[in-house]
C-alpha positions as CSV (number, residue, x, y, z in Angstrom):
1,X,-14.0,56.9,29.2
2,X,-14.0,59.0,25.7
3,X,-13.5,62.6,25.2
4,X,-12.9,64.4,23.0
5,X,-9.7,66.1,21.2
6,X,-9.8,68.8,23.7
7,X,-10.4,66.6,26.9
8,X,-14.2,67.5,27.5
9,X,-17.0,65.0,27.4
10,X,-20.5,65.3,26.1
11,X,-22.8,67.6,28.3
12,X,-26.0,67.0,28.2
13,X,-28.6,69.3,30.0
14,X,-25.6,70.9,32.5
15,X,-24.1,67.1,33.3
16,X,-21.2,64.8,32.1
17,X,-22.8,62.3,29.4
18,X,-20.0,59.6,28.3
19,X,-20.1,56.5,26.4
20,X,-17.2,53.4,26.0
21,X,-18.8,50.4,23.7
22,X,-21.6,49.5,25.5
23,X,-21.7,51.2,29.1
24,X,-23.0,54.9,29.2
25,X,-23.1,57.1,32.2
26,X,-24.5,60.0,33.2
27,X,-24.0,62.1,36.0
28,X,-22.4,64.4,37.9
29,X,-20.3,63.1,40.7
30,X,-20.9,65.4,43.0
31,X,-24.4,64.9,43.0
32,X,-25.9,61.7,45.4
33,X,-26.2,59.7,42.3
34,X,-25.1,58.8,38.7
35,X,-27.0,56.6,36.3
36,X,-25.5,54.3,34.4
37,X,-27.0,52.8,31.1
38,X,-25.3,49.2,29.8
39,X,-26.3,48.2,26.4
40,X,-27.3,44.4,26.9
41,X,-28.6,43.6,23.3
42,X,-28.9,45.4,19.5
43,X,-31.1,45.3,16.5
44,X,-31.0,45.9,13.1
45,X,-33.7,48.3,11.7
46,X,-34.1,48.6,8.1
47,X,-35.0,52.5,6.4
48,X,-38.2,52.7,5.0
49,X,-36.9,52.4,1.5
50,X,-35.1,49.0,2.7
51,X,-31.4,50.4,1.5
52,X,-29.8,51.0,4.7
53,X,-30.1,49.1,7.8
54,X,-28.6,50.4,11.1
55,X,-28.2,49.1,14.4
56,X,-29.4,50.2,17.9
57,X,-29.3,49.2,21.1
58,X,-32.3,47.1,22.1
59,X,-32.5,45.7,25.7
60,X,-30.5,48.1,28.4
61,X,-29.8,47.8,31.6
62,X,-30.6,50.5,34.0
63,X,-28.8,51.5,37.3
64,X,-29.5,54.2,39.3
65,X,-25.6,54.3,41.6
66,X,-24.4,55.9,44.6
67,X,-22.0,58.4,44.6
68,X,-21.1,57.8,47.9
69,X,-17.7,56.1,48.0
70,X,-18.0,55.7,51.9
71,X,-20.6,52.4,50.8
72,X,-19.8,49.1,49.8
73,X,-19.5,48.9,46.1
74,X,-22.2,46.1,46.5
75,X,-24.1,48.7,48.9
76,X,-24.0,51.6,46.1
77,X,-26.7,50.5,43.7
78,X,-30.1,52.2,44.4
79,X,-31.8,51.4,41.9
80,X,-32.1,48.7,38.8
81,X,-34.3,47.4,35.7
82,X,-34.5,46.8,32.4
83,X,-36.0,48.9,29.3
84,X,-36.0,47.9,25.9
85,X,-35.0,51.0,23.6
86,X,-32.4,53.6,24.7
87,X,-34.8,56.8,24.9
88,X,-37.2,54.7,27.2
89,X,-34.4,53.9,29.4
90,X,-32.7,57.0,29.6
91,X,-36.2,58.7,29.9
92,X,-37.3,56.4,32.7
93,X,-33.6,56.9,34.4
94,X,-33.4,60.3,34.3
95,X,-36.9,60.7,36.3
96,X,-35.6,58.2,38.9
97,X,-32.0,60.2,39.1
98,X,-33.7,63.5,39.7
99,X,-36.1,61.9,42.0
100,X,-33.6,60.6,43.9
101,X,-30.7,63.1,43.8
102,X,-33.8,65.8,45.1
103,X,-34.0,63.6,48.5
């Protein structure tokens, strides 16, 4: 996974936050459970003036993942679905990794 020059990742709100091409995970392994974001699809979206278009990630797939390396890896998965947009997914993951990692 990337860091940066100095070796650190991205922290975001206290927790690891790290993305290679298309998979991004967040998480702390310490805690119960990581989610991890993979990038399924893209669009292009054009600025308003219509000079620059950019691309984003469209479809993602959501997983909600065991930390506990005791499980199966097929047993590990607590949760999955599919959001179209990155902030609705990470939005809608993060709720489900506090819920969970509370328990």
């Amino acid at each position: 996974m990337a860091a940066d020059a100095n070796g650190k990742f991205l922290m975001f709100r206290g927790k690891p936050l790290v993305r290679e091409r298309n998979a991004i995970c967040y998480g702390d392994m310490s805690d119960k459970y990581v989610l991890f974001m993979l990038i399924l699809s893209n669009k292009t979206i054009e600025s308003p003036d219509g000079k620059t278009k950019t691309e984003v990630p469209d479809k993602i797939l959501v997983q909600i993942i065991s930390t506990d390396t005791n499980k199966k890896p097929a047993d590990r998965m607590e949760k999955q679905f599919e959001k179209s947009g990155l902030m609705d997914a990470f939005d809608i993951g993060l709720i489900w990794l506090n819920r969970l990692n509370e328990n």
